[in-house]
N, C-alpha and C positions, 0 to 999 in steps of 0.2 A: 603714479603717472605712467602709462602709457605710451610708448614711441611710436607714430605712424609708419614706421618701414623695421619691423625688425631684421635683425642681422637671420637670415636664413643658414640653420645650420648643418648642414652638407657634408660629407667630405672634401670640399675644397674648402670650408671652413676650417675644418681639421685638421688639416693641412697645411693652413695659414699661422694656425698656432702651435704647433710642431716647428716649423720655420722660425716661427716670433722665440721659442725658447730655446730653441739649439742656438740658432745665430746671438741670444741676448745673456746665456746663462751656461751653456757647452760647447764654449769658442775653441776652447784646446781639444775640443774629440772630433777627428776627422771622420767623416760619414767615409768609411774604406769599402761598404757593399752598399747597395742601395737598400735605402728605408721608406719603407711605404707607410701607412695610416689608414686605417678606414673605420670608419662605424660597423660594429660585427650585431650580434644578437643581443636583445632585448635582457639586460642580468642587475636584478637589484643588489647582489652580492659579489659577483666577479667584475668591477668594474673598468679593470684595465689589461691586457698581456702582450705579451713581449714573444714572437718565437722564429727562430728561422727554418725561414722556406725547406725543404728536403729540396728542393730540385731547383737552382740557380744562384743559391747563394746569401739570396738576400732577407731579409728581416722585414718583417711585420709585424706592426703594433698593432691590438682591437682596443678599441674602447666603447662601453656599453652604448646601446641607442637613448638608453633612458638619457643620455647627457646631452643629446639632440633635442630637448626638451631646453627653450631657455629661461624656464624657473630657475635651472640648474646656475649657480654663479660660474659664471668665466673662471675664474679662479678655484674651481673645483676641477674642472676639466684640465686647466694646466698644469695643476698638481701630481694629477695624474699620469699625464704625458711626461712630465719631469719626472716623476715615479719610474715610469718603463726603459726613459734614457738614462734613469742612473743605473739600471739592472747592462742597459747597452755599454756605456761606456766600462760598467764593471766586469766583462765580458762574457755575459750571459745574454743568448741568443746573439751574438756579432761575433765578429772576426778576434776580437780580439781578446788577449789570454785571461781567465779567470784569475780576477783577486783574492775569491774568498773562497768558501768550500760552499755556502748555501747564500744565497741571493739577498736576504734579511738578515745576516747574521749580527747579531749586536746594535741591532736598529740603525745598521752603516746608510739607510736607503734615506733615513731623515736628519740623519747625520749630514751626509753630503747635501741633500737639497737645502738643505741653510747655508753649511760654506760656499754655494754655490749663486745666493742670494733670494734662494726662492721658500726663504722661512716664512714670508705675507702667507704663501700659497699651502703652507704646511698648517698653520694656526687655523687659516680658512677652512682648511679641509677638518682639522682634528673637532672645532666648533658646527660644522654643518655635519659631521656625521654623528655626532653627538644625538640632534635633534632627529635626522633621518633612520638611525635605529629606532630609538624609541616610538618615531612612526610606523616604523616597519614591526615593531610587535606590538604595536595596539591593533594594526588591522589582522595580525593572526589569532 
């Protein structure tokens, strides 16, 4: 079924879901620099990054265009975004001090997105990239 108005998805949609999971799921991490969002380039493999700015301070998350695509479930995209806030909150690309020595170490990044309530969006992701490989090497 079809919906006559799809949700247009923008960087202010981006936006809105970054908002929707820091206020719903990383209530205790104070945004301390500003954090932006945008849709960067077109990546069937690099689907999310985290880096800060060299000149002002503040952080920026890309996440591929292909997610601008709404084939893509919602809950792929905020998986992701919950992804790049745990690497923030863990103090990689933010203000604040690093926990670990490397960003993945010990599978900490889906470790915390479950204590953190966002295992729906962990299962989501580990079952659609399941299928989205395998599509991605049939067409190579």
């Amino acid at each position: 079924m079809k919906l006559k108005a799809d949700l247009r998805r923008d960087n202010i949609w981006l936006l809105s879901r970054l908002d929707y999971i820091w206020s719903n799921h990383f209530t205790d991490i104070k945004q301390t620099n500003k954090v932006f969002i945008k849709f960067g380039r077109y990546s069937k493999l690099r689907l999310g990054s985290i880096k800060m700015a060299r000149y002002g301070g503040h952080t920026v998350i890309t996440i591929t265009k292909m997610f601008q695509d709404s084939r893509i479930p919602t809950d792929i995209v905020d998986q992701t975004i919950g992804h790049e806030l745990v690497h923030y909150a863990h103090g990689f690309s933010s203000p604040y001090p690093k926990m670990h020595r490397y960003p993945h170490e010990g599978g900490i990044v889906k470790k915390e997105m479950i204590s953190r309530g966002l295992g729906k969006q962990v299962r989501a992701y580990q079952n659609w990239v399941k299928v989205y490989r395998r599509e991605l090497y049939d067409k190579s």
